[in-house]
MDAnalysis code that builds the backbone (N, CA, C; Angstrom):
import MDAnalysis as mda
import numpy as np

u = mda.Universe.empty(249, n_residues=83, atom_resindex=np.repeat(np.arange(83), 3), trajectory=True)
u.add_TopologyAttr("name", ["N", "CA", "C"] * 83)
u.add_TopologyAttr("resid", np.arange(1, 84))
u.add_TopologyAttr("resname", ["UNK", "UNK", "UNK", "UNK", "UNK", "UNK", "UNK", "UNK", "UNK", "UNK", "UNK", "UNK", "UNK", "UNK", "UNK", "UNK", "UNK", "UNK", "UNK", "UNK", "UNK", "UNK", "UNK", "UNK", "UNK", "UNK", "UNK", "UNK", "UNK", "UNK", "UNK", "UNK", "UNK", "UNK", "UNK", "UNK", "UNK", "UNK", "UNK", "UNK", "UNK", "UNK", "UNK", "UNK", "UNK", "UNK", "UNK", "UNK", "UNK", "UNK", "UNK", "UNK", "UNK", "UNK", "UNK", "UNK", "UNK", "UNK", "UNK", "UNK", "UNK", "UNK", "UNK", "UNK", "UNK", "UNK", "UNK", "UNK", "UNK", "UNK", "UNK", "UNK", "UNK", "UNK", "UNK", "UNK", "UNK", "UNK", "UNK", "UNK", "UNK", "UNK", "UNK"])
u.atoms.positions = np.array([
    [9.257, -14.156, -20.977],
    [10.512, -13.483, -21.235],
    [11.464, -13.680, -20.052],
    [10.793, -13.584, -18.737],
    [11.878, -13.756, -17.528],
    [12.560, -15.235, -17.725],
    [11.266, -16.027, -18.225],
    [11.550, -17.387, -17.757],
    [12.935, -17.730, -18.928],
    [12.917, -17.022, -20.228],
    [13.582, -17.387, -21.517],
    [15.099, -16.597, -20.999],
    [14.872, -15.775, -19.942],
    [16.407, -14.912, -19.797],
    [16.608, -15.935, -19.186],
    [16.376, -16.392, -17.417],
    [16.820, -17.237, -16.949],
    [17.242, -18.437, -17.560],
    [17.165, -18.813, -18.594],
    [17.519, -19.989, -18.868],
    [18.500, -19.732, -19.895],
    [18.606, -18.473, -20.219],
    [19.823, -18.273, -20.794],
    [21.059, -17.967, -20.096],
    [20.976, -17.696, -18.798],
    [21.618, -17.237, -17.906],
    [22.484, -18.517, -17.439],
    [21.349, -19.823, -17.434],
    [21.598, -21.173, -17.089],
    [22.092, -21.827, -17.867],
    [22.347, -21.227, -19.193],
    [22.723, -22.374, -20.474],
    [21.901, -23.222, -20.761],
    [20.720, -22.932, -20.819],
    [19.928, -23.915, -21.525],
    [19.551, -25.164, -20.276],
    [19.775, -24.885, -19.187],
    [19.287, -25.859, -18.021],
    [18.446, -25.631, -17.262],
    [17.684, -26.200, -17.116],
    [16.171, -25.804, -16.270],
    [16.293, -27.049, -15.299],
    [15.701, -26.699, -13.963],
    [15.767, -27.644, -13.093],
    [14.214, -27.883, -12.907],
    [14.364, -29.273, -12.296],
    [12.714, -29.328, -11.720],
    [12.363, -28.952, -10.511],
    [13.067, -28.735, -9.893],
    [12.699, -27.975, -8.483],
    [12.508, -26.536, -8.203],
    [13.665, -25.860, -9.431],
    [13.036, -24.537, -9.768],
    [11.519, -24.522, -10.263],
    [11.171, -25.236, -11.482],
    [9.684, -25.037, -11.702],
    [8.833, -25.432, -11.057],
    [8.898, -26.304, -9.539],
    [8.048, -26.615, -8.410],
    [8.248, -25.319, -7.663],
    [9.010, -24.769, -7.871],
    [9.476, -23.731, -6.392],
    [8.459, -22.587, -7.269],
    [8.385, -22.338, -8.584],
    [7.826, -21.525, -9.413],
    [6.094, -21.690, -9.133],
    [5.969, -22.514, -9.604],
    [4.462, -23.416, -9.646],
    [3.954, -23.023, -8.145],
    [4.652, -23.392, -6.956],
    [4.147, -22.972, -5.390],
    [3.944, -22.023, -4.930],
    [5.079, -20.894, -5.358],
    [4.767, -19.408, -5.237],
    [3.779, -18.530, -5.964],
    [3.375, -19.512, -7.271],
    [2.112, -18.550, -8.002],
    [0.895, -18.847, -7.546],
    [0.884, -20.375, -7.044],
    [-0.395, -20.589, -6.370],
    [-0.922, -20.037, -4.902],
    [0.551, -19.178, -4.632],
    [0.417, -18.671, -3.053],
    [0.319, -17.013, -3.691],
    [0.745, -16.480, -4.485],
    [0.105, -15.284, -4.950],
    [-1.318, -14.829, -5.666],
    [-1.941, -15.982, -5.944],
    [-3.422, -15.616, -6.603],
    [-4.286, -14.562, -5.108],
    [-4.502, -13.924, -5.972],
    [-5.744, -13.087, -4.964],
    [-7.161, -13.417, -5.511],
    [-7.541, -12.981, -3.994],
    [-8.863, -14.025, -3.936],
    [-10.026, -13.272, -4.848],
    [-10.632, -13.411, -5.508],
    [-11.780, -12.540, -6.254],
    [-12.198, -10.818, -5.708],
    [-12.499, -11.399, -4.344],
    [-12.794, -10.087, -3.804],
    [-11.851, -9.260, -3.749],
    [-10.819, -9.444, -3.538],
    [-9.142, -8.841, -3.411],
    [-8.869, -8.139, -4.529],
    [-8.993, -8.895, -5.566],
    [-8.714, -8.116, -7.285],
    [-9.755, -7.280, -7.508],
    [-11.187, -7.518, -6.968],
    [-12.045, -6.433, -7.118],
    [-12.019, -5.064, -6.419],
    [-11.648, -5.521, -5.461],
    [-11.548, -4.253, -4.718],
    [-9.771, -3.355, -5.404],
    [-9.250, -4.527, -5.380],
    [-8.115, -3.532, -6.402],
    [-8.346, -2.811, -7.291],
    [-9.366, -3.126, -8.143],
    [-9.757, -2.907, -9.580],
    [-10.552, -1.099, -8.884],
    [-11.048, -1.264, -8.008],
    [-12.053, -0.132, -7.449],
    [-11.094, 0.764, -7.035],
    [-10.307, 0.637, -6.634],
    [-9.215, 1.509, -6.155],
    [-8.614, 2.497, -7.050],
    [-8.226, 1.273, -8.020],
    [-7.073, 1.449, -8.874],
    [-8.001, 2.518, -9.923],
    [-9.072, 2.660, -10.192],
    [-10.572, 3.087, -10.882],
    [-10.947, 4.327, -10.133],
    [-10.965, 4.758, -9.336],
    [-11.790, 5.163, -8.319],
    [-12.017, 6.745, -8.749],
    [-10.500, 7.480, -8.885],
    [-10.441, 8.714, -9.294],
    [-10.984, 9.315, -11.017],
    [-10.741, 8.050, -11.809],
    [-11.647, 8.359, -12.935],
    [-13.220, 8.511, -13.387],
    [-13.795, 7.516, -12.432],
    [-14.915, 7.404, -12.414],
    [-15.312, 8.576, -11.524],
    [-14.772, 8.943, -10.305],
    [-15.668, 10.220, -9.592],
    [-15.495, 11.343, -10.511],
    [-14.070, 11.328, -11.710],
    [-14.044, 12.692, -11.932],
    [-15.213, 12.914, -13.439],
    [-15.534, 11.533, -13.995],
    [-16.562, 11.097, -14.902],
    [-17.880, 11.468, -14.363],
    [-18.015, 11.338, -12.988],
    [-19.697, 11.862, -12.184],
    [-19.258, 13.253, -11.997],
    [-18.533, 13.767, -11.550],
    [-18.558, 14.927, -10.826],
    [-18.624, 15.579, -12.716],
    [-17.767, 15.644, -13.830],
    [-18.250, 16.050, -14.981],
    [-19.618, 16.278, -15.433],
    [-20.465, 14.675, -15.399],
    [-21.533, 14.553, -15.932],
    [-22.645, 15.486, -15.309],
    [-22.045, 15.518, -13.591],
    [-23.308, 15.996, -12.719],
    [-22.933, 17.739, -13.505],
    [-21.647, 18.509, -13.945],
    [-21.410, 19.621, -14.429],
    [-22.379, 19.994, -15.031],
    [-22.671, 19.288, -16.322],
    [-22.939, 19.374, -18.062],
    [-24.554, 19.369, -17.468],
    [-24.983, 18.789, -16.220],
    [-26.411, 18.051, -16.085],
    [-27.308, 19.571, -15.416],
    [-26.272, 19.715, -14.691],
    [-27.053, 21.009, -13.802],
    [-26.329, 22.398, -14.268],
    [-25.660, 22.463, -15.355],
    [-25.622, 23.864, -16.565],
    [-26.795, 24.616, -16.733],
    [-26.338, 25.917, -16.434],
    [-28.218, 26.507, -16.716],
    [-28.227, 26.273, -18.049],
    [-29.731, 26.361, -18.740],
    [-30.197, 26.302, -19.609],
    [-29.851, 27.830, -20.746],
    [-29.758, 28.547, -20.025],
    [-29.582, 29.800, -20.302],
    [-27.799, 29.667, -20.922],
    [-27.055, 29.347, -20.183],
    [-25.973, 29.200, -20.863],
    [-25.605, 28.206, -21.025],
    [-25.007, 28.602, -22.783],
    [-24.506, 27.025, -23.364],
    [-23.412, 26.915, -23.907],
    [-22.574, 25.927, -24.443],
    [-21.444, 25.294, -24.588],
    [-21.313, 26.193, -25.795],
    [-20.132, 26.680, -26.303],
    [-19.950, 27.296, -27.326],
    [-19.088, 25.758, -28.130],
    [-19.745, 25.947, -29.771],
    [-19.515, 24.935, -30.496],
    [-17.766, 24.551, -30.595],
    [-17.445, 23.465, -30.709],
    [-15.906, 23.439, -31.204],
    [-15.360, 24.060, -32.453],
    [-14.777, 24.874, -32.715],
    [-13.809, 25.187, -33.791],
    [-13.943, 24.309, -34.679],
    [-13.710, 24.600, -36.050],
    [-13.677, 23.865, -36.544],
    [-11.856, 23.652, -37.376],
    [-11.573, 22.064, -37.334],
    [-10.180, 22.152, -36.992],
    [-9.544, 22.253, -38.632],
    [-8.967, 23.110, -39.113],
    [-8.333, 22.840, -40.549],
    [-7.426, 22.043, -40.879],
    [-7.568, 21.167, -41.608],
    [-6.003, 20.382, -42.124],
    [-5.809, 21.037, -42.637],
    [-4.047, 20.380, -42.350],
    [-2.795, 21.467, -43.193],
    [-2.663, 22.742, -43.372],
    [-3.000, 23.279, -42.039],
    [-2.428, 24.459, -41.946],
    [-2.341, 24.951, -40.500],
    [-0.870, 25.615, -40.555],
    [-0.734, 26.184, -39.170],
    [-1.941, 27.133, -38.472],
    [-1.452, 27.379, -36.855],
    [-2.844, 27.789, -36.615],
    [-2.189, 29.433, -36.540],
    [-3.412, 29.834, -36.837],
    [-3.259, 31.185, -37.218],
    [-3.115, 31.736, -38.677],
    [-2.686, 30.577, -39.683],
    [-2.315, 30.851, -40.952],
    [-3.315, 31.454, -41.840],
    [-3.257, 31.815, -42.796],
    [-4.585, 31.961, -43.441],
    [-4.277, 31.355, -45.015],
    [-5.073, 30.647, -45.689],
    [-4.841, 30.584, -47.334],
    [-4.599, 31.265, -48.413],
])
């Protein structure tokens, strides 16, 4: 889409030195494997602890007390309504 504005911008002219100048700068932005992984961990990080810190919840719940069942949800009708 950038590339289709710019070239509307250009009238339909594309240069070749723009798409070398294009082509050089993407090969100088790749990150290196480890780089994107560790991004990926970062970018991850707060879902997954709040996924353990949950699970460890539900895991060490006394036995004695338990989850009260979900409601059960009615279609088509407001809440509170009655039939």
């Amino acid at each position: 889409m950038k590339n289709n504005k710019e070239a509307e911008d250009r009238k339909g002219i594309i240069r070749l030195a723009d798409l070398r100048r294009e082509k050089e700068n993407i090969g100088k932005a790749k990150e290196t494997l480890h780089e994107s992984r560790q991004k990926a961990r970062s970018q991850y990080a707060p879902f997954v602890n709040e996924s353990v810190n949950v699970l460890l919840d539900m895991v060490t719940l006394p036995s004695n007390l338990s989850v009260p069942p979900a409601l059960p949800v009615e279609t088509g009708m407001i809440s509170g309504e009655r039939p």
